[in-house]
FIKOL-377091 format. One record per residue: x, y, z of N, C-alpha, C in turn; residue number from 1. Coordinates in steps of 0.001 Angstrom, whole numbers, always signed. Each point is the difference from the previous one (the first is absolute). Example, Ala and Ser with C-alpha at 12.3 -4.5 7.8 and 13.67 -1.06 7.14 Angstrom:
2
     n_px     n_py     n_pz    ca_px    ca_py    ca_pz     c_px     c_py     c_pz   nr
   +13190    -5690    +7800     -890    +1190       +0     +900    +1200       +0    1
     -350    +1050     -720     +820    +1190      +60     -770    +1090     +730    2
END
This chain:
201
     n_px     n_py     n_pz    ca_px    ca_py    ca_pz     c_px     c_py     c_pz   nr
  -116705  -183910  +203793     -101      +55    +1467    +1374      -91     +648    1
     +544     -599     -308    +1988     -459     +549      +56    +1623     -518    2
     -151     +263     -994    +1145    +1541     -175     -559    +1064     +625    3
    -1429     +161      -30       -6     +734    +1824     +228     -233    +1063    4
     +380     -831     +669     +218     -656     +967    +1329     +220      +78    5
    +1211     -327    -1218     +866     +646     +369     +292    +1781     -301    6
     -782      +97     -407       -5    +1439      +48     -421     +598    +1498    7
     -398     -279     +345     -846     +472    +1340    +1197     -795     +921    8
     +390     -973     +132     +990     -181     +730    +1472    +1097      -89    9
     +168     +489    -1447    +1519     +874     -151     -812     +659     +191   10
     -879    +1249      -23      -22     +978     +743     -239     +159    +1581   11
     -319    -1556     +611     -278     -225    +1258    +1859     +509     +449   12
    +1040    -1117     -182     +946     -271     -146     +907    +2190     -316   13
     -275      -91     -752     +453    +1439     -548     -647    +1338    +1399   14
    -1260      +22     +214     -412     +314    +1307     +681      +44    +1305   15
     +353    -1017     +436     +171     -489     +907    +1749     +475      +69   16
     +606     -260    -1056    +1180     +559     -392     +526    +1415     +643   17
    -1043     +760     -950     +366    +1512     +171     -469     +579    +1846   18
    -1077     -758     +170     -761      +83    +1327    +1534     -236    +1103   19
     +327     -846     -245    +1107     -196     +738    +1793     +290      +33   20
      -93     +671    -1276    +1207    +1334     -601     -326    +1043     +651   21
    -1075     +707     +107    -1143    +1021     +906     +126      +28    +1117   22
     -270    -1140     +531     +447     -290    +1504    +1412     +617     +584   23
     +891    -1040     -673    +1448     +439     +410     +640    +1024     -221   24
     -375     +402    -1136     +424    +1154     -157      -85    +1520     +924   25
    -1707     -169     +420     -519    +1161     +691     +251     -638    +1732   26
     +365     -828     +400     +583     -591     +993    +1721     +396     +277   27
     +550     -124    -1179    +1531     +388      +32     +126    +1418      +22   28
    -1138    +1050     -424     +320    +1143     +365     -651     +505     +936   29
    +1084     +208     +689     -392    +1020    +1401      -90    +1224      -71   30
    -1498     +612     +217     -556    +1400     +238     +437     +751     +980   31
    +1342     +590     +841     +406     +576     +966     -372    +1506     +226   32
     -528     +611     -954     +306    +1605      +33    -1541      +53     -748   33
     -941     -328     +395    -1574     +302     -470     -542    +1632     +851   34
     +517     +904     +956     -274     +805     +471    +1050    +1051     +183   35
     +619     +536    -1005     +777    +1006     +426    +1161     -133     +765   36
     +577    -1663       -9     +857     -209     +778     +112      -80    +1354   37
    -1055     +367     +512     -337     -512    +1749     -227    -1401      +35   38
     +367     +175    +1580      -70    -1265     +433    -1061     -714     +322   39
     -384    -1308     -595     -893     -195     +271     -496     -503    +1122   40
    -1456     +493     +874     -739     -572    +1200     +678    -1083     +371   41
     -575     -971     -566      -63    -1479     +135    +1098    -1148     -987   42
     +309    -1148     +549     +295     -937    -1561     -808     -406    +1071   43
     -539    -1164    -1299    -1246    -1294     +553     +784    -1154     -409   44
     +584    -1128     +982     +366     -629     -490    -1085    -1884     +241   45
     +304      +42    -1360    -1121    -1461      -87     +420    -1206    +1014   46
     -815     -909     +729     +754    -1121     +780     +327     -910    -1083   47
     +657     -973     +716     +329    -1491     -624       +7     -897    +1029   48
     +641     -725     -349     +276    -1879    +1159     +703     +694     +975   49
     -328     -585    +1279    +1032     +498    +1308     -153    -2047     -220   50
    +1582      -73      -20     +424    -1136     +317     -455     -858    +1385   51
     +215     -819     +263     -478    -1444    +1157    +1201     +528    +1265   52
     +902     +732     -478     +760     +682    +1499     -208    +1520     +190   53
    -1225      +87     -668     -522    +1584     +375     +727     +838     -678   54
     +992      -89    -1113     +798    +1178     -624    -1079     +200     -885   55
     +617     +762     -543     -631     +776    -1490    +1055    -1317    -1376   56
     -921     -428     -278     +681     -313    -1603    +1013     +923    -1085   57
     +584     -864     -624     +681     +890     -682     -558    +1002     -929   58
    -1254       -6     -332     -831     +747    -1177     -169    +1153     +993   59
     -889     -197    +1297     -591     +377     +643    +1346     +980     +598   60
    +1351      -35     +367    +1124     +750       -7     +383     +742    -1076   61
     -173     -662    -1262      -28    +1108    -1037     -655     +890      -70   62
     -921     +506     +110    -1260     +683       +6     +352    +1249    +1471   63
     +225     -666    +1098     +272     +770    +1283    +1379     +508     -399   64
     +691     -471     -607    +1738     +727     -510     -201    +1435     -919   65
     -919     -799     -630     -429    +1536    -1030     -358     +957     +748   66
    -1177     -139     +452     -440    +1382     +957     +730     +406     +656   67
    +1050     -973    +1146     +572     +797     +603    +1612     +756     -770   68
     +189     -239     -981     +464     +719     -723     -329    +1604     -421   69
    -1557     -269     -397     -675    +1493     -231      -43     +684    +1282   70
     -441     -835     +899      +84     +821    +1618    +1379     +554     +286   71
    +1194     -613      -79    +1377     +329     +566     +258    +1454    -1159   72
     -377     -273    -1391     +140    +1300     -863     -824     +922     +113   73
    -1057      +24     +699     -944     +729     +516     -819     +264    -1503   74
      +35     -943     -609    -1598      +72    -1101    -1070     -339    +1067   75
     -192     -509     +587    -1420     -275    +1313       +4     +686    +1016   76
     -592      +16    +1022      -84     +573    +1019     -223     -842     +828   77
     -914    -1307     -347      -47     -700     +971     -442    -1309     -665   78
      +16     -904     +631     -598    -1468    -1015     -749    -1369     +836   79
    -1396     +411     -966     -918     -947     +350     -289    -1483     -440   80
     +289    -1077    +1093     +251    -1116     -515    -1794     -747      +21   81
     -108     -782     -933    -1334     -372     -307     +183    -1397      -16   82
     -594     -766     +989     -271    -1802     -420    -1073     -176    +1380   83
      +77    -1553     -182     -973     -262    +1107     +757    -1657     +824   84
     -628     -552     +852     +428    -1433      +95     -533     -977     -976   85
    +1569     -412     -341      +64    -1173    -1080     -495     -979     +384   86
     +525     -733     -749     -297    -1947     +722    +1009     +265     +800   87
    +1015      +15      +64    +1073     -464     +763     -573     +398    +1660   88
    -1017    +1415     -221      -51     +365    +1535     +705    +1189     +300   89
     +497      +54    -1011     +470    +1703     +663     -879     +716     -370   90
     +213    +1713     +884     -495    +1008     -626     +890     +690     -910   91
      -39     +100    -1405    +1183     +605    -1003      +40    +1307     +646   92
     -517    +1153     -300     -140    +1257     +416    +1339      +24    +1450   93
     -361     -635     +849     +789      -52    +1605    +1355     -400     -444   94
     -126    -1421     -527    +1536     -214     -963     +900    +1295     -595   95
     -610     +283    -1332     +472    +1146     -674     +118    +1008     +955   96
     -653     +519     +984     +212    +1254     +838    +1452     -367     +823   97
     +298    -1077     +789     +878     -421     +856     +990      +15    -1352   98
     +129     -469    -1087    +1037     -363     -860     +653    +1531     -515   99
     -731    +1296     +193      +65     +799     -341     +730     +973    +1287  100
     -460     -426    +1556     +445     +843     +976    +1637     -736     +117  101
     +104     -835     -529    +1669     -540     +253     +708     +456    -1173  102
     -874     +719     -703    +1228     +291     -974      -46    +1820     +319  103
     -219     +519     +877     -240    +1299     +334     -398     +951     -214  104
    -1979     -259     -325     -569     +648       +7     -992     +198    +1289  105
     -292    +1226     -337     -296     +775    +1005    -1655     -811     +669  106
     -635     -485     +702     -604     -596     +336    -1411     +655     -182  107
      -35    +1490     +246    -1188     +626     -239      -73     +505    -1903  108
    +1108     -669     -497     +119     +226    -1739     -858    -1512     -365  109
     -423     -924     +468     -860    -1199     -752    -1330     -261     +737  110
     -575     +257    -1159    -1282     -751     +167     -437     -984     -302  111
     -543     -628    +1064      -24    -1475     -322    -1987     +315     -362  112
     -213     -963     -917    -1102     -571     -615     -347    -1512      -50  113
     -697     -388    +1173     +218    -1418       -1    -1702     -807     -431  114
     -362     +806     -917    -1197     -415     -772      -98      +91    -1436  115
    +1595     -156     -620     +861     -189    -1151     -681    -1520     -503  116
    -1098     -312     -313      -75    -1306     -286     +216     -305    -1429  117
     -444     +901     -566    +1097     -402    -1310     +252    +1666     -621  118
     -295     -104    -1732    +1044    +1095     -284    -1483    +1354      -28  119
     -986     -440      -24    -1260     +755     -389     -691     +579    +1639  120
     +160     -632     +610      +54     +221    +1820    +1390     +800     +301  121
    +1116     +246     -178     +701     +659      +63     -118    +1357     -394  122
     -779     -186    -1672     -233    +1669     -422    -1008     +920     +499  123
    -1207    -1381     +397     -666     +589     +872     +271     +500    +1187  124
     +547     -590     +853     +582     +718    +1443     +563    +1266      -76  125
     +970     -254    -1032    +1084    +1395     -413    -1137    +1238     -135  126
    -1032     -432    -1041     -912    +1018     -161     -622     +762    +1247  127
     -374     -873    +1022     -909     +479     +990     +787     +650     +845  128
    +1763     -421     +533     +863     +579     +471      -87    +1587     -682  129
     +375      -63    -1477      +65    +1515     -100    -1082     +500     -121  130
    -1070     -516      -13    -1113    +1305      -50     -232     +671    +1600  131
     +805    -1138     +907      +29     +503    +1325     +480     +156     +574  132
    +1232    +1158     -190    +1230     +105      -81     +764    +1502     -830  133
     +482     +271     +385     +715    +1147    -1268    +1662     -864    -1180  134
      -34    -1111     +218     +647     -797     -814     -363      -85    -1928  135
     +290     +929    -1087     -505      -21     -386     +341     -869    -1806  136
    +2183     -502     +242     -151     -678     -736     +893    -1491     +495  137
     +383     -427    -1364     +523    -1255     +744     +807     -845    -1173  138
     +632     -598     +554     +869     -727    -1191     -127    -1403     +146  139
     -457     -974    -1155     -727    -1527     +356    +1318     -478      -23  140
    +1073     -902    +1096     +998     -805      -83     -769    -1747     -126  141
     +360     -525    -1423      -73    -1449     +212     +747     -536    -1258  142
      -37    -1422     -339     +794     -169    -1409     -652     +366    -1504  143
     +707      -58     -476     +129    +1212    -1738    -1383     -956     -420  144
     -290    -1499      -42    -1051     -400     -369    -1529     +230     +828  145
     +368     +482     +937    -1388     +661     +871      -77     +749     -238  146
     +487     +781     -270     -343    +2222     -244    -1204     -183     -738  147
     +149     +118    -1096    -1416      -11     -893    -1361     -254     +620  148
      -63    -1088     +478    -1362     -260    +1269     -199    +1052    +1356  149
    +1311     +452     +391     +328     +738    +1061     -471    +1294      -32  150
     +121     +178    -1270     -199    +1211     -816    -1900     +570     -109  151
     -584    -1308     -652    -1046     +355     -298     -716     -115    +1656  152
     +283    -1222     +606     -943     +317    +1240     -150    +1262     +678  153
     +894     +687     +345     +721    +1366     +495    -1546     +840     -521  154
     +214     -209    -1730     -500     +639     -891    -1747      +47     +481  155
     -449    -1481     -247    -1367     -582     +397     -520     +607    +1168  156
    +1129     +217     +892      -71     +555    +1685      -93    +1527      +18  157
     +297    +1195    -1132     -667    +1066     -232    +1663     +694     +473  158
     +846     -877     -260    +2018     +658     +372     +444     +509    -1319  159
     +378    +1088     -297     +750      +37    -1155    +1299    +1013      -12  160
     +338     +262    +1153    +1069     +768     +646    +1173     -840     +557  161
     +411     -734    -1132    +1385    -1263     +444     +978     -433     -467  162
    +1000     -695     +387    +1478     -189    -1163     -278    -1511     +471  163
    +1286     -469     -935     +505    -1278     +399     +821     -210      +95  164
     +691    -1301     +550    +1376     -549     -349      +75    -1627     +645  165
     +705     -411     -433     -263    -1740     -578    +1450     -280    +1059  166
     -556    -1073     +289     +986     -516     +897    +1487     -960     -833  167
     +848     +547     +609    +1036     -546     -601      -16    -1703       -8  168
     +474     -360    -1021     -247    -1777     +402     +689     -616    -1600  169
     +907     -902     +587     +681     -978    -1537    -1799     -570     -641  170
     +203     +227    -1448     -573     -874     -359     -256    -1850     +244  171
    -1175     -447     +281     -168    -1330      -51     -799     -624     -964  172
      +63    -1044     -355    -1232     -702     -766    -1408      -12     +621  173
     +135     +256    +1442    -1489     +170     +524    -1135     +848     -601  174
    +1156    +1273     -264     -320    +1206     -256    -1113     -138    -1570  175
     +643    -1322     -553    -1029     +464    -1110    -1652     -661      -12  176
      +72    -1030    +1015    -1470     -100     +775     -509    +1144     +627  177
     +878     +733     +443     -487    +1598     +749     -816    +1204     -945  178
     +919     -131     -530     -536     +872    -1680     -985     -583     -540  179
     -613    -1496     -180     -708     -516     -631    -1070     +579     +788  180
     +313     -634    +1342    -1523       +9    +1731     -662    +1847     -710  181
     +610     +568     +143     -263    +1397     +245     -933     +542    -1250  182
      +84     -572    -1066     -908       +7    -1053    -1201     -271     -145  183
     -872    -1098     +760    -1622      -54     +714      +87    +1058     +780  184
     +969     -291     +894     -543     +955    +1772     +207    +1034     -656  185
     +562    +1259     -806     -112    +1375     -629    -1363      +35     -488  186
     -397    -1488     -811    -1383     +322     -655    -1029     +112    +1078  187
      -72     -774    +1322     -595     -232     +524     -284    +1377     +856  188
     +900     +971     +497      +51     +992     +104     -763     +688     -680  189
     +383     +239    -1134    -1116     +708     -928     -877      -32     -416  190
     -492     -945      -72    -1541     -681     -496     -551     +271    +1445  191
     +362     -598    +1079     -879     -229    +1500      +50    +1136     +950  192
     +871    +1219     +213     +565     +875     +367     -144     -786    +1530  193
     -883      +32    +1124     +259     +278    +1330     -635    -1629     +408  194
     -572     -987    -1069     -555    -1382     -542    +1674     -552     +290  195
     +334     +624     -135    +1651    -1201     -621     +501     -362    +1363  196
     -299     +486    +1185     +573     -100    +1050     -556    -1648     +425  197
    -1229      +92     -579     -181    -1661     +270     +635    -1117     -275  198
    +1046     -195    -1352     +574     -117     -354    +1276     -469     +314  199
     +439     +319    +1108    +1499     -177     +697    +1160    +1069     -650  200
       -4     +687     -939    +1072     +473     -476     +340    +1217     +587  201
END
């Protein structure tokens, strides 16, 4: 009984491993050129924390740096920010939009989405936007350990016309609770498809 037990633990262990080599890996590469090299519709960029003085957090700036990167190189056309009100009380979406018109974009280039409540409500919105809409792809901006989830909701949501790219950011030790988190909530995704939203993730 002990030597299954640890058996079933090293392949738990060994699992969980590669699950999260998988992650980063397909997180660190950015999909830019999925259509012939046009530009894409949309980036979607994921919310985060709007800080207690109403800024955007530093994650939450990483993420808005990226896109507007693809926007200034003209990989986007325009970029849709997705969150909702946090605890703190803000609306993220209004945040990210204002954080975005001071760095000089064009005001009728963002869409704000302020029913971003988490990452599965985001793909949904995105979805209903383009089916009503001539918007037809989009590039998911958030960090290299979200893509993978980012990815499949999109997916779950009936999207499969999209790139990525991962927000620039130093590694932290947080990061490997991040990578860990994302390993239920991916399953949870997949097992529950449009169920998972109950969920919080």
């Amino acid at each position: 009984m002990n030597e299954l037990f640890k058996q079933v633990c090293l392949l738990l262990i060994s699992f969980l491993l590669l699950q999260s080599v998988w992650f980063i890996y397909d997180g660190l590469t950015d999909e830019l050129n999925y259509s012939s090299n046009k530009p894409a519709d949309l980036a979607l960029v994921l919310g985060n924390k709007i800080e207690l003085n109403g800024q955007v957090s530093l994650r939450l700036k990483e993420r808005l740096d990226t896109a507007l990167t693809l926007y200034k190189q003209n990989l986007v056309k325009k970029i849709l920010v997705s969150g909702a009100i946090g605890k703190e009380g803000f609306d993220e979406a209004l945040v990210m939009k204002n954080y975005l018109l001071q760095k000089g974009v064009e005001p009728s280039d963002v869409i704000e989405d302020n029913k971003g409540y988490n990452t599965w409500a985001s793909a949904q919105n995105l979805s209903d936007l383009m089916k009503q809409s001539s918007y037809e792809s989009v590039i998911i901006v958030s960090h290299y350990y979200h893509i993978a989830r980012c990815k499949l909701a999109l997916q779950k949501n009936g999207l499969s016309k999209f790139g990525t790219a991962h927000a620039k950011s130093p590694f932290v030790l947080r990061d490997l609770y991040s990578v860990g988190r994302e390993i239920p909530a991916y399953y949870k995704y997949w097992l529950l498809g449009s169920n998972a939203e109950k969920f919080g993730y």
